[in-house]
PyMOL Python script that loads the backbone (N, CA, C, O; Angstrom):
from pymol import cmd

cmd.read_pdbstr("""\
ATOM      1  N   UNK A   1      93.044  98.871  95.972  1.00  0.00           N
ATOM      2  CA  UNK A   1      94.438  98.585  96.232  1.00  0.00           C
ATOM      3  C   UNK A   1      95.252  99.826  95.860  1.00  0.00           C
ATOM      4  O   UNK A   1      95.230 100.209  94.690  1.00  0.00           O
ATOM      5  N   UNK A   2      96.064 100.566  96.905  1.00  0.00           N
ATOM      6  CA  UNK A   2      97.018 101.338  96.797  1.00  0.00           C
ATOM      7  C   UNK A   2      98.321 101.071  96.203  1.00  0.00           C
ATOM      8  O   UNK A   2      98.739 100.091  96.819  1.00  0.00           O
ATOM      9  N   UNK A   3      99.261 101.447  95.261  1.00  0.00           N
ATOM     10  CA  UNK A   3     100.422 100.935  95.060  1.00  0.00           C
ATOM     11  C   UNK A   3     101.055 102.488  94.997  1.00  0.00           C
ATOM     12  O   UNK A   3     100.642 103.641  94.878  1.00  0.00           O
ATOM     13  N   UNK A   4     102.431 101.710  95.168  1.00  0.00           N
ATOM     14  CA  UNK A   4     103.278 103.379  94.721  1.00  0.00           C
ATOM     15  C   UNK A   4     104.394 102.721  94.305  1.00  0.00           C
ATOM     16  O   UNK A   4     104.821 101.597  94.565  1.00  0.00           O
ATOM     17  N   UNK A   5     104.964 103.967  93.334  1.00  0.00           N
ATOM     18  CA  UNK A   5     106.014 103.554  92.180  1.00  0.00           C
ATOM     19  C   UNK A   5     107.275 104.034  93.184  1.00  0.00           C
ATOM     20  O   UNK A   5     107.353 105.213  93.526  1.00  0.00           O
ATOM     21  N   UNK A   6     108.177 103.116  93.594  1.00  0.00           N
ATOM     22  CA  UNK A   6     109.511 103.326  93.903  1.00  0.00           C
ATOM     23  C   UNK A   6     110.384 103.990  93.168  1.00  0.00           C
ATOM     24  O   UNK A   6     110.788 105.151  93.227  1.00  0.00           O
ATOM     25  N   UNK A   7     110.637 103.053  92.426  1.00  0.00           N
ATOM     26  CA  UNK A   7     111.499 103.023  91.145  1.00  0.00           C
ATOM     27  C   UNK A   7     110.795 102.459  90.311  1.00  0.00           C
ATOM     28  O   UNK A   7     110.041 101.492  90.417  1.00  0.00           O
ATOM     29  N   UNK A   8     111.276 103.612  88.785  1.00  0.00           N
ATOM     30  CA  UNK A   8     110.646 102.740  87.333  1.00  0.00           C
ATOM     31  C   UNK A   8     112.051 102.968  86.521  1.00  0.00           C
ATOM     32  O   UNK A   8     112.778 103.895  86.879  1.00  0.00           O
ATOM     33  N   UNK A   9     112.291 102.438  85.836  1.00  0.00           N
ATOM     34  CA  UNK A   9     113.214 102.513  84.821  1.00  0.00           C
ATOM     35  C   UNK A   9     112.532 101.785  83.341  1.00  0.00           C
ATOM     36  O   UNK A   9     111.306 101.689  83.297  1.00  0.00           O
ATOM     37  N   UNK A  10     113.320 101.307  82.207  1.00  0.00           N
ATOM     38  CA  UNK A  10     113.224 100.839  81.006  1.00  0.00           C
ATOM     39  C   UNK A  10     112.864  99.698  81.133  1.00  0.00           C
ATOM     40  O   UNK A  10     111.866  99.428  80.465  1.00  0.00           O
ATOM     41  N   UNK A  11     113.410  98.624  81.931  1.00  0.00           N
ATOM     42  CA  UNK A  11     113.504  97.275  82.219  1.00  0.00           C
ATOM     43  C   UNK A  11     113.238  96.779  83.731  1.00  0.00           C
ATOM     44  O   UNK A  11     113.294  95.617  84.134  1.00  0.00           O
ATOM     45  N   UNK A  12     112.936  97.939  84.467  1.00  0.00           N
ATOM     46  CA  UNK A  12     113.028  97.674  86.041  1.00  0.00           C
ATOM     47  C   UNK A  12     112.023  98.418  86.942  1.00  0.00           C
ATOM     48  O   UNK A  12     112.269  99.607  87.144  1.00  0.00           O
ATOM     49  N   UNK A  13     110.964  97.901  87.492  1.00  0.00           N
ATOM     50  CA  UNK A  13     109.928  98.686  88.322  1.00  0.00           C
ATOM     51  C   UNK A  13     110.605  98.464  90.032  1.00  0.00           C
ATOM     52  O   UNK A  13     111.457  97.612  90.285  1.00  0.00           O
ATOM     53  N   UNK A  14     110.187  99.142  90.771  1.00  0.00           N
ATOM     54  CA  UNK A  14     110.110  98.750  92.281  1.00  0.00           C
ATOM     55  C   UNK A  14     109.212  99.343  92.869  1.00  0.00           C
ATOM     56  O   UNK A  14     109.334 100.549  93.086  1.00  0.00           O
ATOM     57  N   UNK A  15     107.608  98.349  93.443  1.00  0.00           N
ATOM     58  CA  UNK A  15     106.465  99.240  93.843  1.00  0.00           C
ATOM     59  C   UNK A  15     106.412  98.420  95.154  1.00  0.00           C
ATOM     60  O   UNK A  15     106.941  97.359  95.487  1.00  0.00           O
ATOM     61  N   UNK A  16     105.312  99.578  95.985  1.00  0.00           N
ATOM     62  CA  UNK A  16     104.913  98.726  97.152  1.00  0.00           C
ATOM     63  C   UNK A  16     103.561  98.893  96.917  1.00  0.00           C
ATOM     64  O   UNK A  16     103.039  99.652  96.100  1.00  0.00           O
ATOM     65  N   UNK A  17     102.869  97.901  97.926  1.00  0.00           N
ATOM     66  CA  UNK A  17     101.840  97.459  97.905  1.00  0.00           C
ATOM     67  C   UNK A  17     101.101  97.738  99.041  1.00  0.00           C
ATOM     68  O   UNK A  17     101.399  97.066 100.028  1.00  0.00           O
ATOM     69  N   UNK A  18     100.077  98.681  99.179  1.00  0.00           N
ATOM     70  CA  UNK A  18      99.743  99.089 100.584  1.00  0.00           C
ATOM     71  C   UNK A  18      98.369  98.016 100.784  1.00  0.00           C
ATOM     72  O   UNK A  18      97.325  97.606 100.275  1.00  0.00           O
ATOM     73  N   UNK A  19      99.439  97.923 102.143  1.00  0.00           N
ATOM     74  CA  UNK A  19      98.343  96.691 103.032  1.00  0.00           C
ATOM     75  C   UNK A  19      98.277  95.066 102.604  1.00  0.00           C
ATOM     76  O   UNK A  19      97.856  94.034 103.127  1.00  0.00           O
ATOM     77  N   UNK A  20      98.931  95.438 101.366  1.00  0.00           N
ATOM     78  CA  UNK A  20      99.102  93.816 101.310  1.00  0.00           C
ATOM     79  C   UNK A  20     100.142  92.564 101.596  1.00  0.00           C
ATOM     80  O   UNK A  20     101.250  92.795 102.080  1.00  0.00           O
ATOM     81  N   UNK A  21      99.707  91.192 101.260  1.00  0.00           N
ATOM     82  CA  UNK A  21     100.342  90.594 102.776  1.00  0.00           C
ATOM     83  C   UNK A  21     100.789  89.462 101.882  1.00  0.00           C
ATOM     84  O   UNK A  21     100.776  89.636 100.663  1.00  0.00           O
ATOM     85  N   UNK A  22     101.162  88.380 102.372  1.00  0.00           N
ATOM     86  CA  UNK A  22     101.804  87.416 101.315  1.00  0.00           C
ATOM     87  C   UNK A  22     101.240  86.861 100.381  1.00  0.00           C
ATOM     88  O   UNK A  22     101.684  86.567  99.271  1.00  0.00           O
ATOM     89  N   UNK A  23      99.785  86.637 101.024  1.00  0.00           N
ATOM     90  CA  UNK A  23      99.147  85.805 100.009  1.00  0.00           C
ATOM     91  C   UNK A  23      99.075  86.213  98.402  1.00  0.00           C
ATOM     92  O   UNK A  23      99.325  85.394  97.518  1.00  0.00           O
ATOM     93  N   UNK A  24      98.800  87.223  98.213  1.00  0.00           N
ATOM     94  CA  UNK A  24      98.466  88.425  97.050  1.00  0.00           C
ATOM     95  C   UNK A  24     100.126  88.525  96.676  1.00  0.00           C
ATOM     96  O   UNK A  24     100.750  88.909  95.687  1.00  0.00           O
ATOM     97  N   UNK A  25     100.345  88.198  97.457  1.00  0.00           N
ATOM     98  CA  UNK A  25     102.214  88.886  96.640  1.00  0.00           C
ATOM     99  C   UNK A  25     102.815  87.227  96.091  1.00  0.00           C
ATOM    100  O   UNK A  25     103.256  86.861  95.002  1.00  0.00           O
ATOM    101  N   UNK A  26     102.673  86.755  96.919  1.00  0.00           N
ATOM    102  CA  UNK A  26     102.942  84.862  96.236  1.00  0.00           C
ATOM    103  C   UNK A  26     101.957  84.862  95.116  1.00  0.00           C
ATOM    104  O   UNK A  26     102.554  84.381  94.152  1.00  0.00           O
ATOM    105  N   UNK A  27     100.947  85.116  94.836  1.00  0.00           N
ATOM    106  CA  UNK A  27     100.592  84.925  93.598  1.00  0.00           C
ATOM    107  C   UNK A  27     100.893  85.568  92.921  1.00  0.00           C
ATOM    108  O   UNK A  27     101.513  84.955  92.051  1.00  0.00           O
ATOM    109  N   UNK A  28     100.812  87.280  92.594  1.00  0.00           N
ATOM    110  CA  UNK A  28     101.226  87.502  91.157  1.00  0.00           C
ATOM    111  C   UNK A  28     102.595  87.590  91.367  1.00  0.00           C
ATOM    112  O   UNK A  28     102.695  88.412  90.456  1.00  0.00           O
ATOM    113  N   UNK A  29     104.437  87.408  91.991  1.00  0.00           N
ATOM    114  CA  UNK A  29     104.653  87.164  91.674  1.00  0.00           C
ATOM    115  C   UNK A  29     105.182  85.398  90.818  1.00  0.00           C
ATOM    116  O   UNK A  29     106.039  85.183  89.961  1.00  0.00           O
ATOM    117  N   UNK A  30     104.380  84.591  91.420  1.00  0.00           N
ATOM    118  CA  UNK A  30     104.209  83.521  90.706  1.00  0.00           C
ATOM    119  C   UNK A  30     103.423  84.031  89.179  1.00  0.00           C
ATOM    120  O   UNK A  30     104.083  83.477  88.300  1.00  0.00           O
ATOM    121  N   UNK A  31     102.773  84.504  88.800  1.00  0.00           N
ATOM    122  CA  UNK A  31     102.289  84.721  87.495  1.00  0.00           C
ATOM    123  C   UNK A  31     103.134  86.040  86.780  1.00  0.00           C
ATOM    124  O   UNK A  31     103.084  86.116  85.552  1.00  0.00           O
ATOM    125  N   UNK A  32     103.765  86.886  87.403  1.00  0.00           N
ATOM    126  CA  UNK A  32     105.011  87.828  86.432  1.00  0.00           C
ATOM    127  C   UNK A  32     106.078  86.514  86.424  1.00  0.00           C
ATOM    128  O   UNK A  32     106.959  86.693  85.582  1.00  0.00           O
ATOM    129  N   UNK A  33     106.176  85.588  86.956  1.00  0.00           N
ATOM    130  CA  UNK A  33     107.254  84.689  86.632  1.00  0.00           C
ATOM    131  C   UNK A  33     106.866  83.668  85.713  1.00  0.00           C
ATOM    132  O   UNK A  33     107.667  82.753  85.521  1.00  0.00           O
ATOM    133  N   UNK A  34     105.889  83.670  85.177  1.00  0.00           N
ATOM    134  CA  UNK A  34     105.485  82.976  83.899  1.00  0.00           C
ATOM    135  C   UNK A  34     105.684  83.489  82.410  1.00  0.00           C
ATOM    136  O   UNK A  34     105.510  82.908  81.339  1.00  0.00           O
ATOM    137  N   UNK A  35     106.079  84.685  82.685  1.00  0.00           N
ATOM    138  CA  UNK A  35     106.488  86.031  81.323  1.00  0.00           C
ATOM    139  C   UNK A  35     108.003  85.553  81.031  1.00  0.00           C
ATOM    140  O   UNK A  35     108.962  85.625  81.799  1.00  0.00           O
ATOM    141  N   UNK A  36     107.957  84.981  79.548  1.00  0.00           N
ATOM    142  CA  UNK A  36     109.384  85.203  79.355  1.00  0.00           C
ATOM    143  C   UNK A  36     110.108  86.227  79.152  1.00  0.00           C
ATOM    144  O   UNK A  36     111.233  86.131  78.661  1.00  0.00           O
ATOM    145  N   UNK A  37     109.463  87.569  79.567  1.00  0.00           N
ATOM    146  CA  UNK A  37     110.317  88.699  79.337  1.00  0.00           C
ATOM    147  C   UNK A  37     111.279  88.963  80.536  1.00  0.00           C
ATOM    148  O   UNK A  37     112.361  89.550  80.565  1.00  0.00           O
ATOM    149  N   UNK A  38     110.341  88.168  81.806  1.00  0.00           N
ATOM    150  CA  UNK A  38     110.988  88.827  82.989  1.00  0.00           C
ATOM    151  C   UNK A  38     111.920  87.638  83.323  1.00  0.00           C
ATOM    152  O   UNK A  38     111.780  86.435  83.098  1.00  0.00           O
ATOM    153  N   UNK A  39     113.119  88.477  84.053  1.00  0.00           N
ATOM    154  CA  UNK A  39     114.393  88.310  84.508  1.00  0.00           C
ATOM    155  C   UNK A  39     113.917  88.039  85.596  1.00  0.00           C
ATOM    156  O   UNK A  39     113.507  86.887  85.743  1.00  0.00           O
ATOM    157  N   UNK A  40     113.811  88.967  86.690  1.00  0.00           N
ATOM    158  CA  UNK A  40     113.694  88.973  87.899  1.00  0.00           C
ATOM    159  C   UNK A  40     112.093  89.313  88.558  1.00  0.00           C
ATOM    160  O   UNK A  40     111.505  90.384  88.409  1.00  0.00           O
ATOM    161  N   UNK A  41     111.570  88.114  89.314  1.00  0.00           N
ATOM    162  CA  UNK A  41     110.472  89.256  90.274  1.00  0.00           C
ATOM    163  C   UNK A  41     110.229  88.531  91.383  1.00  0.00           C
ATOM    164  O   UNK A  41     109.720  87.410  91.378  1.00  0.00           O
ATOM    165  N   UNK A  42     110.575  89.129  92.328  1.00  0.00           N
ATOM    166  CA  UNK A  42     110.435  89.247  93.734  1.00  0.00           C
ATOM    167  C   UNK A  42     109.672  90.094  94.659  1.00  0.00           C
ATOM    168  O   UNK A  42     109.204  91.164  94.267  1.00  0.00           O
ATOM    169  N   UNK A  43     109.497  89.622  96.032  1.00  0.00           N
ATOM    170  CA  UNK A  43     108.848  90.309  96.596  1.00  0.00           C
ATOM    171  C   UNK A  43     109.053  90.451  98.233  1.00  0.00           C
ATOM    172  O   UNK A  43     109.083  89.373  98.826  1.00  0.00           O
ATOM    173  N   UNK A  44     109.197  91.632  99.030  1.00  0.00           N
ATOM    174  CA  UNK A  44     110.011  91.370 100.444  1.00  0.00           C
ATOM    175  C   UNK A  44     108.960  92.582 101.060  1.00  0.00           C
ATOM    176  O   UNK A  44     108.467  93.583 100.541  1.00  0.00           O
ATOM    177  N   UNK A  45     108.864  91.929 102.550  1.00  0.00           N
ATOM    178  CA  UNK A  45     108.202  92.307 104.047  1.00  0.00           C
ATOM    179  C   UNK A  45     108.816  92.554 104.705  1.00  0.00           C
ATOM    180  O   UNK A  45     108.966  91.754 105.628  1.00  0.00           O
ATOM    181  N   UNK A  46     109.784  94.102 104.722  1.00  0.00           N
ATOM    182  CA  UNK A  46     110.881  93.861 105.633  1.00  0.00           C
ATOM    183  C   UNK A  46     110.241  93.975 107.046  1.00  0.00           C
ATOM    184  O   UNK A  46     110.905  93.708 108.047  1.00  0.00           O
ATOM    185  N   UNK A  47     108.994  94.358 107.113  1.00  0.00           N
ATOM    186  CA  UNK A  47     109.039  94.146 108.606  1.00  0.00           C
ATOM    187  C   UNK A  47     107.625  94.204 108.937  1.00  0.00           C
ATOM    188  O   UNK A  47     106.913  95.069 108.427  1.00  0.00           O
ATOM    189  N   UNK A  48     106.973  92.979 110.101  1.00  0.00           N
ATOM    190  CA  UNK A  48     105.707  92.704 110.176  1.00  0.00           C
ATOM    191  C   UNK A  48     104.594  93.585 109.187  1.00  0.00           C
ATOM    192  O   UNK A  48     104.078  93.152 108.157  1.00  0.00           O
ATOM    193  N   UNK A  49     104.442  94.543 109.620  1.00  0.00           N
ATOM    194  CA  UNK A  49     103.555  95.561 109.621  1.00  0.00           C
ATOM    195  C   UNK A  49     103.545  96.807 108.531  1.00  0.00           C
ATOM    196  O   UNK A  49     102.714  97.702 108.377  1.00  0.00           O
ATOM    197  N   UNK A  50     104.801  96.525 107.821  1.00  0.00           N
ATOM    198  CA  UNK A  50     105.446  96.920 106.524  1.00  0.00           C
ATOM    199  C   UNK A  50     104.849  96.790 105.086  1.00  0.00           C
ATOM    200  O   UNK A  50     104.653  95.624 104.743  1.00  0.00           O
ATOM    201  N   UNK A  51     104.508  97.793 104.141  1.00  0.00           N
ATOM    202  CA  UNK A  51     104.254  97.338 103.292  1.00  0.00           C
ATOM    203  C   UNK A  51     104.890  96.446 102.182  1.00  0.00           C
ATOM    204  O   UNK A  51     105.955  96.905 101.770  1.00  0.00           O
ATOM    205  N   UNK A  52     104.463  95.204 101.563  1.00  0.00           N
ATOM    206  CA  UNK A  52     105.620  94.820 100.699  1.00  0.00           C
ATOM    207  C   UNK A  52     105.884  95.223  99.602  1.00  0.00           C
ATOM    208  O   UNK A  52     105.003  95.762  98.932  1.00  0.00           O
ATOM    209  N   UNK A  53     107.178  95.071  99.117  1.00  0.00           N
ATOM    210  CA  UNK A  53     107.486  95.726  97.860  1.00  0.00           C
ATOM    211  C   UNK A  53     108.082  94.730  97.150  1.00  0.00           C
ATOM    212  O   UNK A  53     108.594  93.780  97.743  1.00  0.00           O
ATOM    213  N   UNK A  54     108.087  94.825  95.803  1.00  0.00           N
ATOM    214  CA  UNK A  54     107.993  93.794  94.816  1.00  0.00           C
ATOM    215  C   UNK A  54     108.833  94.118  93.569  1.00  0.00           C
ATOM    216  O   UNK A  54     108.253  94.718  92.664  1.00  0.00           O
ATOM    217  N   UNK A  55     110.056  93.814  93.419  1.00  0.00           N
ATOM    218  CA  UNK A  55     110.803  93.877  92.214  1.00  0.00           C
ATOM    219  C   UNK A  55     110.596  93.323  91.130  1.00  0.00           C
ATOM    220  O   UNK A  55     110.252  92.147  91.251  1.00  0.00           O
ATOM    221  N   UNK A  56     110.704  93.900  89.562  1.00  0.00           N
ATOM    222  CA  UNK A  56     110.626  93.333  88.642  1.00  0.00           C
ATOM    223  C   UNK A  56     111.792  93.919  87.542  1.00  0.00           C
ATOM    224  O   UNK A  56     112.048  94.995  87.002  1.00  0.00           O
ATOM    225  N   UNK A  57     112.223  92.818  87.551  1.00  0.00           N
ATOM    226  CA  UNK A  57     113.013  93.362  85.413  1.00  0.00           C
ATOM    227  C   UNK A  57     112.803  92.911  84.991  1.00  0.00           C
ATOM    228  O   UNK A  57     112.488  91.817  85.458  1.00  0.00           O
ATOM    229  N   UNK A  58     112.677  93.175  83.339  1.00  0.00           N
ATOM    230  CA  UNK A  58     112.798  92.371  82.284  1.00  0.00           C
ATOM    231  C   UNK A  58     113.980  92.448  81.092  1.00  0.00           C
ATOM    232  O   UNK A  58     114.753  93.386  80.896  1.00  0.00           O
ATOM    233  N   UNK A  59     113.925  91.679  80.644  1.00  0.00           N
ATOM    234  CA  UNK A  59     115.371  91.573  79.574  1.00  0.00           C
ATOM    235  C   UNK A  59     115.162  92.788  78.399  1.00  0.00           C
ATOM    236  O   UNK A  59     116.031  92.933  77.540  1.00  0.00           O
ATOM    237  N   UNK A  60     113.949  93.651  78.420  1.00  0.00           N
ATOM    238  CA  UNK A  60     114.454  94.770  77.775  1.00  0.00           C
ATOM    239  C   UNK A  60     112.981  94.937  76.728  1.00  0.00           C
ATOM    240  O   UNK A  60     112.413  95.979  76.400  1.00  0.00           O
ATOM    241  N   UNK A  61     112.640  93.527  76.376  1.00  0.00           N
ATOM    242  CA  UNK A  61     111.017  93.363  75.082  1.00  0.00           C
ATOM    243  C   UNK A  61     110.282  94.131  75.673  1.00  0.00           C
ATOM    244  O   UNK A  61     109.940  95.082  74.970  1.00  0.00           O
ATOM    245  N   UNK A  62     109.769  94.130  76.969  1.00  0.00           N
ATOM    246  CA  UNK A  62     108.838  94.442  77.683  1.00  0.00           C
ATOM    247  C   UNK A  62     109.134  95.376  78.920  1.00  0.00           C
ATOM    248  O   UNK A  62     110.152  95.425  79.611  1.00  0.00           O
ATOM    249  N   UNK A  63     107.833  96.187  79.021  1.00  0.00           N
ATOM    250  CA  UNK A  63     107.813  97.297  79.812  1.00  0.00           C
ATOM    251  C   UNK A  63     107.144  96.568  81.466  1.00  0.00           C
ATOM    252  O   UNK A  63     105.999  96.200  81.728  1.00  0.00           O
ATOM    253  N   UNK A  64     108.269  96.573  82.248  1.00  0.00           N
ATOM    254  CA  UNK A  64     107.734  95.798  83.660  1.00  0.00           C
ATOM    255  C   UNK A  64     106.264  96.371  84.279  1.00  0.00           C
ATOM    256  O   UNK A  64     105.534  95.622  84.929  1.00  0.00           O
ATOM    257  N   UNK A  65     105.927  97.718  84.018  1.00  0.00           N
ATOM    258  CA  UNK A  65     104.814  98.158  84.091  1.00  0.00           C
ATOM    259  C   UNK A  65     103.559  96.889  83.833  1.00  0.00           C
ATOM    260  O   UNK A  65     102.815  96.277  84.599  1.00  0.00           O
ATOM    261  N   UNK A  66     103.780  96.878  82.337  1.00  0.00           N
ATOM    262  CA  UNK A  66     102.655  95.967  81.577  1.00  0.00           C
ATOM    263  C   UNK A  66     103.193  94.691  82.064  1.00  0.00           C
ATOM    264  O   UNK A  66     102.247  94.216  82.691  1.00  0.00           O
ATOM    265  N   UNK A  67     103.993  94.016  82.121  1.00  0.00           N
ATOM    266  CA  UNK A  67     104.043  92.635  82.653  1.00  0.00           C
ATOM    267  C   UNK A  67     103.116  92.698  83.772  1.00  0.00           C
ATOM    268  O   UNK A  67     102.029  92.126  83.699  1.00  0.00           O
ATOM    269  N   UNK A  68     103.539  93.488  85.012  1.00  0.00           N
ATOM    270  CA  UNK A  68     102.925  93.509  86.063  1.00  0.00           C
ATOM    271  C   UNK A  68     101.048  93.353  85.981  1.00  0.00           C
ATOM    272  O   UNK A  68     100.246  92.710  86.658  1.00  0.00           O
ATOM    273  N   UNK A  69     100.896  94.309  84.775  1.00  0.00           N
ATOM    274  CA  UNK A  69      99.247  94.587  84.994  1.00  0.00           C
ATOM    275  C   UNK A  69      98.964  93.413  83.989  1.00  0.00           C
ATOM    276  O   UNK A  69      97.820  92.965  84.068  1.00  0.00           O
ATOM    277  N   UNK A  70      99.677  92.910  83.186  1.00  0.00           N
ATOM    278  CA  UNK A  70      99.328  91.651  82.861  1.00  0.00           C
ATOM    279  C   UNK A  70      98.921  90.127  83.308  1.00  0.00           C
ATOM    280  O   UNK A  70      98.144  89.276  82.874  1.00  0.00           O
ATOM    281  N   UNK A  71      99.711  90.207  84.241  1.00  0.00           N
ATOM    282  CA  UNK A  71     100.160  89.341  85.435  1.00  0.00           C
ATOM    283  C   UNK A  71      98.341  89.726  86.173  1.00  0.00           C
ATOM    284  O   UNK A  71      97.434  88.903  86.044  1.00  0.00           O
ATOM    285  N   UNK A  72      98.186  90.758  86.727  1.00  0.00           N
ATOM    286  CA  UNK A  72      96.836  91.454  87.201  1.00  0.00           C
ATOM    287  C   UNK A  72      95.518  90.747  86.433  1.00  0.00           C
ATOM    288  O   UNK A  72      94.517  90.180  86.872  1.00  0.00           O
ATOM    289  N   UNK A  73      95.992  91.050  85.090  1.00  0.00           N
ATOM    290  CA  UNK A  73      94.676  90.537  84.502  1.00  0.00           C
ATOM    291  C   UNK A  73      94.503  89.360  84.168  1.00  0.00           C
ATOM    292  O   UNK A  73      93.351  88.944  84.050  1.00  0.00           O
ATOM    293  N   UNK A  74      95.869  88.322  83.875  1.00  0.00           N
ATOM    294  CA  UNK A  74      95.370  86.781  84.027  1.00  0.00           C
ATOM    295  C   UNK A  74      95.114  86.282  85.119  1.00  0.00           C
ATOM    296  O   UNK A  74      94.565  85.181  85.074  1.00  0.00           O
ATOM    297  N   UNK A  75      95.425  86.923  86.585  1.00  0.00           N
ATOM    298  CA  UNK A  75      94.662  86.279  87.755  1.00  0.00           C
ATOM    299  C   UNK A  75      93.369  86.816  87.821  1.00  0.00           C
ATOM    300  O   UNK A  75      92.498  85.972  88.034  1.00  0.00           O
ATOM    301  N   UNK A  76      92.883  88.302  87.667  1.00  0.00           N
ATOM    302  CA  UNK A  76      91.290  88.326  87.987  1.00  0.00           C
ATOM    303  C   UNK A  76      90.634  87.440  86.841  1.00  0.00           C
ATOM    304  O   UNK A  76      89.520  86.992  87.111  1.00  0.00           O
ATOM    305  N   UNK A  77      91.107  87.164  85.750  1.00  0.00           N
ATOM    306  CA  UNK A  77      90.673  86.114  84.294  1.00  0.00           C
ATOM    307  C   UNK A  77      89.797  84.777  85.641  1.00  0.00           C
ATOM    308  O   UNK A  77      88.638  84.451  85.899  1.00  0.00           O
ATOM    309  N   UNK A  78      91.358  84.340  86.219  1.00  0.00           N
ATOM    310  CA  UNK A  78      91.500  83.150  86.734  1.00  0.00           C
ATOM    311  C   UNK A  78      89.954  83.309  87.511  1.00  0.00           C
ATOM    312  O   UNK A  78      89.006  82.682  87.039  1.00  0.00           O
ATOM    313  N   UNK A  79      89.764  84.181  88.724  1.00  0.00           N
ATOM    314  CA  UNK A  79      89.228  84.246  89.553  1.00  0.00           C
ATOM    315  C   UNK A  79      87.529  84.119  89.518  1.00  0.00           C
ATOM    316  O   UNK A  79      86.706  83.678  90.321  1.00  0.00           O
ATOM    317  N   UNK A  80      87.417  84.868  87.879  1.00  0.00           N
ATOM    318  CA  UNK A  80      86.377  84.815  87.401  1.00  0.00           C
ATOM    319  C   UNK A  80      85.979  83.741  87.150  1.00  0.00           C
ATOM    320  O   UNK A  80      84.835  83.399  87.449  1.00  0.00           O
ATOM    321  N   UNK A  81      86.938  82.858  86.466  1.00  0.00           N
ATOM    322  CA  UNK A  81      86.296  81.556  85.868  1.00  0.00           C
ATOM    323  C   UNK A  81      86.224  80.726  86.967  1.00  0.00           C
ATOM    324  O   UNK A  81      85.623  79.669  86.771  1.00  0.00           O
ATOM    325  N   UNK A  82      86.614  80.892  87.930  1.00  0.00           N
ATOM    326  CA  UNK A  82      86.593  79.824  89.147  1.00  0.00           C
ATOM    327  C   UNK A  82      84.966  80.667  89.796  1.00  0.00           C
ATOM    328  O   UNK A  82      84.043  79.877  89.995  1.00  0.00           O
ATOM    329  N   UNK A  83      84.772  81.693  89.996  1.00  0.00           N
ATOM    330  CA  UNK A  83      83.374  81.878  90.287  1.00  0.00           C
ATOM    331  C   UNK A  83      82.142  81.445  89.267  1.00  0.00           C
ATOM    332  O   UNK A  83      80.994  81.178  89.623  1.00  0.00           O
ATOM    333  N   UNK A  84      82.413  81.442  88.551  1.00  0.00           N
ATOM    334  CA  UNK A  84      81.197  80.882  86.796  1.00  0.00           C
ATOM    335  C   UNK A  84      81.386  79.610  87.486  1.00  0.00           C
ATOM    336  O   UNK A  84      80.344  79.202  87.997  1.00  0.00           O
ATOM    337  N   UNK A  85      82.426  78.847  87.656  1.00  0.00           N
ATOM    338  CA  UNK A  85      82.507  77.398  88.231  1.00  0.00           C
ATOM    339  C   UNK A  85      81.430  77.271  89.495  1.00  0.00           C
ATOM    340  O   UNK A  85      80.296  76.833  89.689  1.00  0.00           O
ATOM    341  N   UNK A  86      82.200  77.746  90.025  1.00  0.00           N
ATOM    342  CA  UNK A  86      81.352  77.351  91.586  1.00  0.00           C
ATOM    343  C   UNK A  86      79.842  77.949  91.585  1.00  0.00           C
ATOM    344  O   UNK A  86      79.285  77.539  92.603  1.00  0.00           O
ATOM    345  N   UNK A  87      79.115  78.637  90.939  1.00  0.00           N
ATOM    346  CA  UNK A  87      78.047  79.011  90.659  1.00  0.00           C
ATOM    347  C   UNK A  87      76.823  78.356  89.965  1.00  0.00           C
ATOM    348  O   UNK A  87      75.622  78.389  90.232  1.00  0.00           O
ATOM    349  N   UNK A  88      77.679  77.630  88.791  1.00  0.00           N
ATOM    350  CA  UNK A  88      76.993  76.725  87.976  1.00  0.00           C
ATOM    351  C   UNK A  88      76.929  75.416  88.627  1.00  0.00           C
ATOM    352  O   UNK A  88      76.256  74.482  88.192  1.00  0.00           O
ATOM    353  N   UNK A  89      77.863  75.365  89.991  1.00  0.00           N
ATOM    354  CA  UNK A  89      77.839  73.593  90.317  1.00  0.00           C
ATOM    355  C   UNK A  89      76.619  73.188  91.432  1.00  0.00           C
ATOM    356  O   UNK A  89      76.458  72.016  91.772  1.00  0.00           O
TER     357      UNK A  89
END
""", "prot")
cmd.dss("prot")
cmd.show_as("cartoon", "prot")
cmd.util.cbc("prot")
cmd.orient("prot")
């Protein structure tokens, strides 16, 4: 996965996401929106074929960087334990 840093600030990232499509963007930001640090996170396609880009702030505790890759590592967590699942059944 390609990303590139738009904008970074103290409290505020803006990256895009090369090649990726809603599915991947509805989930982690559904899981940066589980952080009580973050304020804001969104994510927009301005156009079919466009890469999306994905806003985040936070109220200032936390570095949107690490939310983000946090966010990263409780879904591959997730993904894992759902393969140990389906393996063992």
């Amino acid at each position: 996965m390609n990303i590139k840093i738009l904008e970074l600030e103290k409290n505020k990232a803006r990256m895009a996401f090369v090649s990726e499509k809603h599915t991947f963007m509805n989930l982690l930001t559904d899981e940066i929106l589980k952080d009580p640090a973050v304020d804001v996170a969104k994510y927009e396609i301005e156009y079919q074929f466009s890469d999306p880009e994905i806003l985040v702030t936070t109220d200032g505790s936390k570095d949107p960087v690490a939310v983000i890759r946090e966010a990263c590592e409780r879904i591959s967590r997730s993904c894992d334990e759902l393969l140990t699942q389906v393996q063992s059944a």
